[in-house]
C-alpha positions as CSV (number, residue, x, y, z in Angstrom):
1,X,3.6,-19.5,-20.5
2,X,3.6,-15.8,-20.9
3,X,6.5,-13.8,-18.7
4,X,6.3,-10.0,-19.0
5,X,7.6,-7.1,-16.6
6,X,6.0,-4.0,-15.7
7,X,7.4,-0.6,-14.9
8,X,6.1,2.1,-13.3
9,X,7.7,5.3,-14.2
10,X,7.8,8.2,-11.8
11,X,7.6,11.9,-12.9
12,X,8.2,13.7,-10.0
13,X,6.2,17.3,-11.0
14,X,6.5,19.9,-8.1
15,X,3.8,22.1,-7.3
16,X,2.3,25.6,-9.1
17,X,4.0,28.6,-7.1
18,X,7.5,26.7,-6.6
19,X,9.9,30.1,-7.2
20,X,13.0,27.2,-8.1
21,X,12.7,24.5,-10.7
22,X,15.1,22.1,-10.9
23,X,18.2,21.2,-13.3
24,X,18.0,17.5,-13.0
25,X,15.8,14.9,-11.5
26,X,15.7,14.3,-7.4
27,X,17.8,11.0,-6.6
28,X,17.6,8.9,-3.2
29,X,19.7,10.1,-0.4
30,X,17.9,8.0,2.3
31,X,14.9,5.3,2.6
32,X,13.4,2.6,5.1
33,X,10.5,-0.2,4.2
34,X,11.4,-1.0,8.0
35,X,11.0,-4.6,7.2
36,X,13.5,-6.2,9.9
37,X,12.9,-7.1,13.5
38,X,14.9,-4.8,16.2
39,X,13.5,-5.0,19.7
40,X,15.7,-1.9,21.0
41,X,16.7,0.5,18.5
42,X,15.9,1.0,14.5
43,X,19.1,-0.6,13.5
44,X,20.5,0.3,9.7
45,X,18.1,1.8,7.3
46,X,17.5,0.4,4.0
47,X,19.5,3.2,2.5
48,X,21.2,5.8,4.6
49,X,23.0,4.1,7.4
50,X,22.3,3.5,10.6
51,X,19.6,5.2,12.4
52,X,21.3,7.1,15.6
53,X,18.8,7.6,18.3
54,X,18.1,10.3,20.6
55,X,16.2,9.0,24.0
56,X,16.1,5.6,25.4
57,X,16.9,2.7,22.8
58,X,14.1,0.6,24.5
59,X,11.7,3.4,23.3
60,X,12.9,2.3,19.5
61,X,11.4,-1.1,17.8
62,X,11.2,-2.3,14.7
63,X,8.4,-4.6,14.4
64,X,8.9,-6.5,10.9
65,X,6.9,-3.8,9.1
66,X,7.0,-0.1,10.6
67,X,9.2,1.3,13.1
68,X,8.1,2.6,16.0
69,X,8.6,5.6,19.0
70,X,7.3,5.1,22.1
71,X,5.8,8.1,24.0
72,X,6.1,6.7,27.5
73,X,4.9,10.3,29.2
74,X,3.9,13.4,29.2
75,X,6.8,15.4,27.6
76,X,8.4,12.8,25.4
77,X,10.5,14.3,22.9
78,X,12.3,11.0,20.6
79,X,14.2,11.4,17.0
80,X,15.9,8.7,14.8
81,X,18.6,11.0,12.7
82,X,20.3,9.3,9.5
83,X,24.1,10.5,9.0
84,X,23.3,11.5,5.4
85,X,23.4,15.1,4.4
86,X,21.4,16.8,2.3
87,X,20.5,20.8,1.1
88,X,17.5,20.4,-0.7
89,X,15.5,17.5,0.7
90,X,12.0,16.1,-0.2
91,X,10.8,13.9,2.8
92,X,7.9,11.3,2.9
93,X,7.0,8.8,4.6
94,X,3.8,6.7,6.6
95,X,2.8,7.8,10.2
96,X,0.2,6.0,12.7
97,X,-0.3,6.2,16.3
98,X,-1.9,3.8,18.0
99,X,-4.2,5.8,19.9
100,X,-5.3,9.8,19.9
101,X,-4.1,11.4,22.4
102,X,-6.2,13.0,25.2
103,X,-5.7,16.2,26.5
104,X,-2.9,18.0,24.4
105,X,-1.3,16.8,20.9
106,X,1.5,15.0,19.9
107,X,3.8,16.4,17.3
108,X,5.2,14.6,14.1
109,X,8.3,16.1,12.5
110,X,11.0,15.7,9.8
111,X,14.1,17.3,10.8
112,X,16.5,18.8,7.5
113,X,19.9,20.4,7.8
114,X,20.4,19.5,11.1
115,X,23.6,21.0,12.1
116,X,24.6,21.0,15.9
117,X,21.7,22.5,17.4
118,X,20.0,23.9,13.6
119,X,17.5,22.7,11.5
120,X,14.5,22.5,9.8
121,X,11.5,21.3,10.6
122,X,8.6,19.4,8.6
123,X,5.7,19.6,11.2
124,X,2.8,17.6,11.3
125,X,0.3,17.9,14.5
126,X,-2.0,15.4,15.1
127,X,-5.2,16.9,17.5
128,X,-7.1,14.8,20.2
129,X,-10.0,15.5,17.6
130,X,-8.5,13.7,14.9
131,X,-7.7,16.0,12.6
132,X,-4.1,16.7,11.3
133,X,-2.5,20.3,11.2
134,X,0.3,21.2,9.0
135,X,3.5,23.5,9.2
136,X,7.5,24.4,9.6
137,X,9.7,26.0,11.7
138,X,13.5,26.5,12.3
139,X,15.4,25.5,15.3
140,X,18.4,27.7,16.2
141,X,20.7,26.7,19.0
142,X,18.0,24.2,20.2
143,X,15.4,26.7,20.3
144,X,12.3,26.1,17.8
145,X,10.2,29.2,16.0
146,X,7.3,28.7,14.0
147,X,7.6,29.9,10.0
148,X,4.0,31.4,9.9
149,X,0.6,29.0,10.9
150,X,-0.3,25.7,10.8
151,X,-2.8,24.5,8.0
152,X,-5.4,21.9,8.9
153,X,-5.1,19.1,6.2
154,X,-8.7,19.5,5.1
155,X,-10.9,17.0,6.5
156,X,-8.0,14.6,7.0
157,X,-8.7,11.4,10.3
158,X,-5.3,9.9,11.4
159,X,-7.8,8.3,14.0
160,X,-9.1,5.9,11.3
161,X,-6.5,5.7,8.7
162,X,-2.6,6.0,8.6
163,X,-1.8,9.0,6.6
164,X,1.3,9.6,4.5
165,X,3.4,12.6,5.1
166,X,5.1,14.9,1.9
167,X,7.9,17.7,2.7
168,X,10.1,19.8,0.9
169,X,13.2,21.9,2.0
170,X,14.2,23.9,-0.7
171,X,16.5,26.9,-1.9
172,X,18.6,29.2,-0.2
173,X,18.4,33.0,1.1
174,X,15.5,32.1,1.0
175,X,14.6,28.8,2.1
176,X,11.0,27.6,1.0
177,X,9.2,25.1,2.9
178,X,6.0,22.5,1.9
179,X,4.3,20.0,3.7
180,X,1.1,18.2,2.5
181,X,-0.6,15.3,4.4
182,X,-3.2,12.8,2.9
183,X,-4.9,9.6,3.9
184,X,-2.4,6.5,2.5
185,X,-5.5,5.0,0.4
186,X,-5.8,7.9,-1.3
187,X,-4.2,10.1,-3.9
188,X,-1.6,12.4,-3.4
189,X,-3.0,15.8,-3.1
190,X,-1.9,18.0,-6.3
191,X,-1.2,21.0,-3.9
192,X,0.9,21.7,-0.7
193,X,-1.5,22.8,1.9
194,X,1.5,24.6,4.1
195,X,4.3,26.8,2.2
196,X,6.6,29.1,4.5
197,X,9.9,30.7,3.3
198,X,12.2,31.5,5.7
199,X,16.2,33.0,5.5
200,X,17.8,32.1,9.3
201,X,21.4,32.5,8.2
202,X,22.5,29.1,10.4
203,X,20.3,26.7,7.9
204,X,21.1,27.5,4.7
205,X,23.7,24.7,4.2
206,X,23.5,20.9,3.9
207,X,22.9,18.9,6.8
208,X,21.5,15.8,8.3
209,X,17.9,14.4,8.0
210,X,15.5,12.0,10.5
211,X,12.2,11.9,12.3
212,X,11.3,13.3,15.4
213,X,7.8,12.7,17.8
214,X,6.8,14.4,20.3
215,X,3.8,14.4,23.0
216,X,2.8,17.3,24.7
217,X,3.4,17.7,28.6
218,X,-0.8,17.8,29.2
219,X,-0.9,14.2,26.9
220,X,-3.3,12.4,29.8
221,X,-3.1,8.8,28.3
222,X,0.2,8.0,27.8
223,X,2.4,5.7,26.6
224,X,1.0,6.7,22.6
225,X,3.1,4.9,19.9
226,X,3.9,6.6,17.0
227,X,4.7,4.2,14.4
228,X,6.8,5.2,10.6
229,X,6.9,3.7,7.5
230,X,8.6,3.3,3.7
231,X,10.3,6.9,4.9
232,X,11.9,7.7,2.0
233,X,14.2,11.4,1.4
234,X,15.1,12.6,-2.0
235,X,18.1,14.8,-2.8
236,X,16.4,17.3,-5.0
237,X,19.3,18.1,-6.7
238,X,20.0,14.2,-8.5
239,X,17.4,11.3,-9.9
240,X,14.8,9.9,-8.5
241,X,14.3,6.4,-7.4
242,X,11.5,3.9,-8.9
243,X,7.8,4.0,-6.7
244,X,7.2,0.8,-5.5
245,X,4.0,-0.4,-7.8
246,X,0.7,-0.2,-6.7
247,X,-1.7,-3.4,-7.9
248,X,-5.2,-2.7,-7.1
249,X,-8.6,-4.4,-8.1
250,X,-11.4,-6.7,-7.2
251,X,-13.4,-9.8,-8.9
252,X,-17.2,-9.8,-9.2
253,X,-17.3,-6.7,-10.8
254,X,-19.5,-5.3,-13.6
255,X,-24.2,-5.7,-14.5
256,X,-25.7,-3.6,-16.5
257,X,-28.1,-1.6,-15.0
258,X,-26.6,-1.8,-11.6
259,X,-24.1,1.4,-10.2
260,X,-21.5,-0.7,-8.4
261,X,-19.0,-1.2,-10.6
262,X,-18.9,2.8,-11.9
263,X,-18.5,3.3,-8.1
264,X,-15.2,0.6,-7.5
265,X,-13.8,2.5,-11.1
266,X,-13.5,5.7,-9.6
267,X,-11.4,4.3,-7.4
268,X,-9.2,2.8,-9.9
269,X,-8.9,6.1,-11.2
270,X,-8.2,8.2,-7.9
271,X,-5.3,5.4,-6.8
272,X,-3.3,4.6,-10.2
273,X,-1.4,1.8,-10.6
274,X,-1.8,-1.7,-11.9
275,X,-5.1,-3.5,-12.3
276,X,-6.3,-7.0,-11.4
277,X,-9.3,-8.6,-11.7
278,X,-10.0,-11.6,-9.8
279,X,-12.8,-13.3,-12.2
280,X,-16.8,-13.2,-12.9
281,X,-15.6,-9.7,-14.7
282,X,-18.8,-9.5,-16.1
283,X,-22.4,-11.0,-15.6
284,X,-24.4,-13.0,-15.9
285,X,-22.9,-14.6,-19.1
286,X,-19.7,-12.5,-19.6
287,X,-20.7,-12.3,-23.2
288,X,-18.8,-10.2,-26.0
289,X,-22.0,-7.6,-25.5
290,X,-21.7,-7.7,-21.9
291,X,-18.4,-6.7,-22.0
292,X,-18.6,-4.0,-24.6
293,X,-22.1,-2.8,-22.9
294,X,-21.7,-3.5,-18.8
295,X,-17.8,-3.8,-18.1
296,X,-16.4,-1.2,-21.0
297,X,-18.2,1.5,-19.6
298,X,-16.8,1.9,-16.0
299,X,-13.5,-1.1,-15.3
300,X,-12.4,-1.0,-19.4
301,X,-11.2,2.5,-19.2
302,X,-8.3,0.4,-17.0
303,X,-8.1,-2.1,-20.1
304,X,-4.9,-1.3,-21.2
305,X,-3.2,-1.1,-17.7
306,X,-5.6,-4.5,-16.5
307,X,-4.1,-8.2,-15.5
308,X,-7.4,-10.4,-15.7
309,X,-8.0,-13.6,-14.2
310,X,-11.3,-15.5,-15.2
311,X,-14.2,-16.6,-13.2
312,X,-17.1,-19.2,-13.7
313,X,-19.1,-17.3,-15.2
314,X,-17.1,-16.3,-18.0
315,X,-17.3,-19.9,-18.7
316,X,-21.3,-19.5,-19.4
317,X,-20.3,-18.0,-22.9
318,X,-18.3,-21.5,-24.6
319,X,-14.6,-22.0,-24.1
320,X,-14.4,-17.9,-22.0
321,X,-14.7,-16.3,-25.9
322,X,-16.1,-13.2,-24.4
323,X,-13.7,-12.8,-21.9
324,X,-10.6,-13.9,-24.4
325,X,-11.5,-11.8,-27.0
326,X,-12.5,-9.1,-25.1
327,X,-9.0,-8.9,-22.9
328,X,-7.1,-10.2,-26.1
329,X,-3.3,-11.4,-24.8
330,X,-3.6,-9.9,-21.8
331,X,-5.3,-12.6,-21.1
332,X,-3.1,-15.5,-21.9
333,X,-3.4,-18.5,-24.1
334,X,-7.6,-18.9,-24.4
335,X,-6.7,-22.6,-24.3
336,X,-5.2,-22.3,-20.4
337,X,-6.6,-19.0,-19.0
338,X,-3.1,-18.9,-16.8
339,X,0.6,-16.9,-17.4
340,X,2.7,-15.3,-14.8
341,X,4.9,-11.5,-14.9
342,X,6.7,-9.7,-13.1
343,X,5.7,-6.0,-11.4
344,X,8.4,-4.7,-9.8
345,X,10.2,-6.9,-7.9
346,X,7.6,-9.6,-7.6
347,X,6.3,-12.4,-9.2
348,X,2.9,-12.5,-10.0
349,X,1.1,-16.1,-10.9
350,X,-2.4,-16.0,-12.6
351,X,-4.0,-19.2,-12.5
352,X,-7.1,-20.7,-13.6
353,X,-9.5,-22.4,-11.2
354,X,-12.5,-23.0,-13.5
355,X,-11.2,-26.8,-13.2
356,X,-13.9,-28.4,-15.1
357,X,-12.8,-27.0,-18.4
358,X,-8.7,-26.6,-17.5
359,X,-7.9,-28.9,-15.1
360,X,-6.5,-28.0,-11.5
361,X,-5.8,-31.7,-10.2
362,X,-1.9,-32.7,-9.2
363,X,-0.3,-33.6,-12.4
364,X,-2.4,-31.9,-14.4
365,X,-0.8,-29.3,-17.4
366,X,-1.5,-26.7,-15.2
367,X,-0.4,-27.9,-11.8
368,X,3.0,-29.1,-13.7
369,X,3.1,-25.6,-15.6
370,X,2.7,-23.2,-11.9
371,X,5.3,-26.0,-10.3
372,X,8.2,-25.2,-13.0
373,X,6.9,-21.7,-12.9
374,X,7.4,-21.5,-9.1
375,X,11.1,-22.7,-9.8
376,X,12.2,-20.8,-12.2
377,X,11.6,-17.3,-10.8
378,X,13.8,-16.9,-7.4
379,X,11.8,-13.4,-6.9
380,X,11.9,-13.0,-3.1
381,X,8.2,-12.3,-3.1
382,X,5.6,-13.8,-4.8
383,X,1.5,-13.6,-5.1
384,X,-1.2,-15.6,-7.1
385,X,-4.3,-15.0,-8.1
386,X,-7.4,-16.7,-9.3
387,X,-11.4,-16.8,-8.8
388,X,-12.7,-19.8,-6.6
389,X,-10.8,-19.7,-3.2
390,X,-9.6,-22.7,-1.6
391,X,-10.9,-21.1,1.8
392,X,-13.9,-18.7,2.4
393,X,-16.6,-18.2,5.1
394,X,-18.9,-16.8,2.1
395,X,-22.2,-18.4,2.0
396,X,-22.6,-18.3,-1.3
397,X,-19.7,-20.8,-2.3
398,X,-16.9,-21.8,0.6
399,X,-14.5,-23.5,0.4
400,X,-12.8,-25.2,-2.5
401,X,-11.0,-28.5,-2.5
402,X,-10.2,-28.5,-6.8
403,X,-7.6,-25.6,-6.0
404,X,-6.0,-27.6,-3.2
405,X,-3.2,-28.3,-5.6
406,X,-2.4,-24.9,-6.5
407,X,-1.8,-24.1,-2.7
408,X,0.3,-27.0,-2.0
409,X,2.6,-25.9,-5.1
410,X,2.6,-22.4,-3.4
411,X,3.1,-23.4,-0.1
412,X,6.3,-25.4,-1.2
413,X,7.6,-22.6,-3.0
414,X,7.4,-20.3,0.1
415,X,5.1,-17.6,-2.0
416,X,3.2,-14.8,-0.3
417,X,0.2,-14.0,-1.1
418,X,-3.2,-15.2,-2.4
419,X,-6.2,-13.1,-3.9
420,X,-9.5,-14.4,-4.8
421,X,-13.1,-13.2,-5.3
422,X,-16.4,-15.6,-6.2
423,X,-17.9,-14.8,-2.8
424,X,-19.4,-11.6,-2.8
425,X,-18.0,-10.2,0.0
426,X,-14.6,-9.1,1.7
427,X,-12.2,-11.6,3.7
428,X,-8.3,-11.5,5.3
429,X,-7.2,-14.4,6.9
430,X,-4.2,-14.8,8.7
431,X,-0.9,-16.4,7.3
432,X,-1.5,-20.3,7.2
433,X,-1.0,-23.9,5.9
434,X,-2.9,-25.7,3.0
435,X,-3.8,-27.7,6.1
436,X,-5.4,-24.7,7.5
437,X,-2.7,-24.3,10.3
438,X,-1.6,-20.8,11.2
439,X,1.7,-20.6,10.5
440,X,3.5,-16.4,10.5
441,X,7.0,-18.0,9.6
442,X,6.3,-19.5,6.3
443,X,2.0,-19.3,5.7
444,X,0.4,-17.6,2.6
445,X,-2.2,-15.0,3.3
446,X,-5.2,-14.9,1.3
447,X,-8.1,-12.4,0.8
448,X,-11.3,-13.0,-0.4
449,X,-12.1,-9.4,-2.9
450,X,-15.1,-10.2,-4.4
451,X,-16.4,-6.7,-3.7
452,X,-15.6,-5.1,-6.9
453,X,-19.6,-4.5,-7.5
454,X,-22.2,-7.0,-8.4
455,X,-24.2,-7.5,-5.3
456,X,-23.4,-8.7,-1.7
457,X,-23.1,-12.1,-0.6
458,X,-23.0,-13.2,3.6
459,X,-21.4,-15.4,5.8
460,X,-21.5,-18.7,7.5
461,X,-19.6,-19.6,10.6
462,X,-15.8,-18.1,10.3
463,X,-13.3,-20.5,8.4
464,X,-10.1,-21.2,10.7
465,X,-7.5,-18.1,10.5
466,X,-10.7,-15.8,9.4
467,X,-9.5,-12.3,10.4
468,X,-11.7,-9.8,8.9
469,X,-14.7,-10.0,7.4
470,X,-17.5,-7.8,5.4
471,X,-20.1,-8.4,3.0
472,X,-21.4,-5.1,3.1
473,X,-19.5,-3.0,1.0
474,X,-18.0,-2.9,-2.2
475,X,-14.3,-1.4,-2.8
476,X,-11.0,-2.4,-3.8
477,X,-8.3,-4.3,-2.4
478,X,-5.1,-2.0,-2.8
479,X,-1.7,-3.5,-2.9
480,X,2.0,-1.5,-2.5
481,X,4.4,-4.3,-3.1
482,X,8.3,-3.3,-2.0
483,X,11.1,-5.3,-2.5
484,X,10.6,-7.6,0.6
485,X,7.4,-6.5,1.8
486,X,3.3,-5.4,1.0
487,X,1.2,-3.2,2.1
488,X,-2.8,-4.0,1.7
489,X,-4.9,-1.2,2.0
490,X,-9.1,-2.3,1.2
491,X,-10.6,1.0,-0.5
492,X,-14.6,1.2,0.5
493,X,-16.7,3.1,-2.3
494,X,-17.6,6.9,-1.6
495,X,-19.9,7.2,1.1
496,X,-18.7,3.8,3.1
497,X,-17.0,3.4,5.9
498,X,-15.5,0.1,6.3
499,X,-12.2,-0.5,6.0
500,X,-9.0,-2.5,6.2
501,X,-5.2,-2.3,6.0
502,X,-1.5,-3.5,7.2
503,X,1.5,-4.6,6.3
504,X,3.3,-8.1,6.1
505,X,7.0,-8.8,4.9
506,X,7.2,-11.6,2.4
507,X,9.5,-14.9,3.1
């Protein structure tokens, strides 16, 4: 067994043109994953206290995963405040609605040095269009100015992606003011796209932070939800906290001669992060050649930041030797092909499904190995990963009994999370048994990512639990794994459209 623990370090570099830089590093004054379940209110934030309301409580839910405002009618003005003060505040956080609105816009802020009836204002507009305008302003004994003109955040959709949300309050006399706004499976832009500087004498002192939404009086198709997410505020004056790793890949990935897998790269590059592979790394043969000649070349500029897992046909070249030699200990003891680590706070189980040549039955070394695995790490959340799923609509392969094991194991030990690939093709099911019985309480979820770039497979009739499916694109699966919680966001190639994403709290 191989244990080892990853850390992601955070650098927190402020933008060219900031007039201020800072003596030490920004720590955490506030920050909410929102993974509880409040059917009136937002109850206590992770960090920060308790969230005090302004509207109707029933308007506030918290939903297991984001919290949400409910824009019952024209005119609705709602804010969560946090009793936390701050002077110099960076605020982020994830924003959805669950429909456009028609006829006017609704309005997305974060409020800073709120004072009585003072503060600042983060604003963030999102148009009947679906594009998302950027800006500030000051409030001053209720009333609200705008610090110069909204921005529109390039060519930025909310309608068919949730987008993350960056502000800064900064400085004194005066005050300067950033806001950027990008799509949440994307990178953070390098550049604000809105800076104002303002000096209103009532701001420039500490005060309290929250979120505010508002729809405008000639909104035709309300109610409009506007939902919140990992909403985090950093004192800009202290240390930062950790970022929540990001674990992003796919299997089925890398031909010679074919541009698929160059294409899935770039995306590795453009999100960061920690790298899986879910098998088949390499075809036909997964060679040593094949790997220096087809898989180098786009996915092996990841090496050194790369978890494998192997596939079948790795197992074409004797014993894996291509893929073992190539991946080195990364890959685990040649003679298993499975090991376990930890990135950030979960625990991560590689296993190896190629059962012909290390066997997957009950009682075997490896079944024994994942059970005392399972029960030695406590980690609240927990994901495994391997080639040949146990359950798939792909037409190519299907199901798999040999791995029926492994799922039981997991299942017992209340983990997660399952990723796969061997079907060429993209699948989510819902959480459920080994038994294939739906079950939200205590289920694993598993996706099918075997989209990482060597040719599509297709579909035969859905397997039970089967929520989304596509064998028409390749991408990556990407994975933001908080403390209790994951986000899955499915990353299509340049060019295509389709995608998926969501969040589910872990057991």
């Amino acid at each position: 067994m191989r244990s080892v623990h990853l850390g992601l370090v955070l650098a927190l570099l402020l933008a060219a043109g900031q007039t201020e830089a800072l003596a030490v590093a920004p720590s955490p004054v506030a920050a909410d994953s929102f993974n509880r379940s409040v059917s009136t209110g937002w109850g206590t934030a992770d960090t920060g206290g308790a969230w005090n309301l302004e509207g109707a409580p029933s308007a506030f839910t918290v939903n297991g995963t984001v919290g949400t405002m409910n824009l019952a009618a024209p005119g609705s003005n709602l804010a969560a405040m946090l009793g936390a003060t701050v002077l110099n505040a960076d605020l982020s956080t994830t924003l959805s609605v669950d429909r456009a609105p028609v006829g006017g816009s609704v309005w997305f802020y974060g409020e800073s040095r709120r004072n009585a009836g003072n503060s600042y204002r983060i604003k963030i507009r999102l148009d009947p269009s679906g594009a998302v305008f950027v800006s500030a302003s000051r409030v001053i004994n209720f009333a609200e100015a705008a610090i110069g003109s909204e921005v529109r955040a390039g060519t930025l959709d909310y309608r068919s992606t949730p987008i993350r949300v960056r502000g800064q309050v900064q400085g004194t006399s005066p005050t300067t003011l950033r806001v950027r706004a990008w799509a949440v499976a994307s990178a953070e832009p390098s550049t604000w796209q809105y800076v104002g500087t303002d000096s209103a004498v009532a701001v420039q002192r500490s005060g309290a932070i929250g979120l505010r939404s508002y729809g405008s009086t000639s909104v035709k198709n309300a109610p409009i939800r506007v939902s919140v997410d990992d909403f985090a505020t950093l004192n800009l004056d202290g240390s930062p906290p950790p970022l929540d790793p990001v674990f992003v890949g796919a299997g089925d990935i890398a031909t010679c001669g074919t541009g698929g897998d160059e294409q899935t790269a770039a995306l590795l590059d453009s999100i960061g992060g920690t790298v899986y592979t879910l098998g088949d790394n390499v075809y036909p043969d997964a060679t040593a050649s094949q790997f220096t000649n087809c898989y180098a070349p786009s996915w092996g500029h990841f090496k050194g930041q790369t978890m494998p897992a192997t596939g079948n046909h790795e197992y074409e070249t004797g014993n894996a030797s291509g893929y073992f030699g190539y991946f080195g200990t990364a890959a685990g003891d040649p003679s298993k092909g499975y090991y376990s680590f930890d990135l950030g706070a979960w625990h991560v189980i590689v296993l190896n499904a190629n059962c012909s040549f290390v066997p997957c039955a009950a009682g075997s070394a490896q079944e024994q190995w994942l059970r005392a695995d399972l029960t030695a790490h406590t980690n609240t959340c927990t994901a495994a990963i391997w080639h040949q799923p146990r359950f798939s609509s792909g037409s190519q392969h299907g199901n798999n009994t040999n791995v029926a094991p492994f799922w039981n194991d997991l299942y017992a030990a209340s983990a997660d999370l399952i990723l796969n690939g061997h079907d060429h093709d993209y699948e989510r099911f819902a959480p459920q048994t080994p038994g294939q019985i739906a079950d939200n309480a205590r289920g694993i979820r598993e996706f099918v990512v075997g989209t990482g770039g060597a040719g599509y497979g297709g579909f035969n009739a859905p397997q039970p639990n089967s929520q989304v499916r596509n064998a028409t694109t390749h991408g990556v699966l990407k994975l933001t794994l908080h403390a209790s919680s994951y986000d899955w966001s499915f990353v299509p190639v340049a060019g295509a459209t389709f995608n998926d994403s969501g969040s589910t709290a872990c057991h």
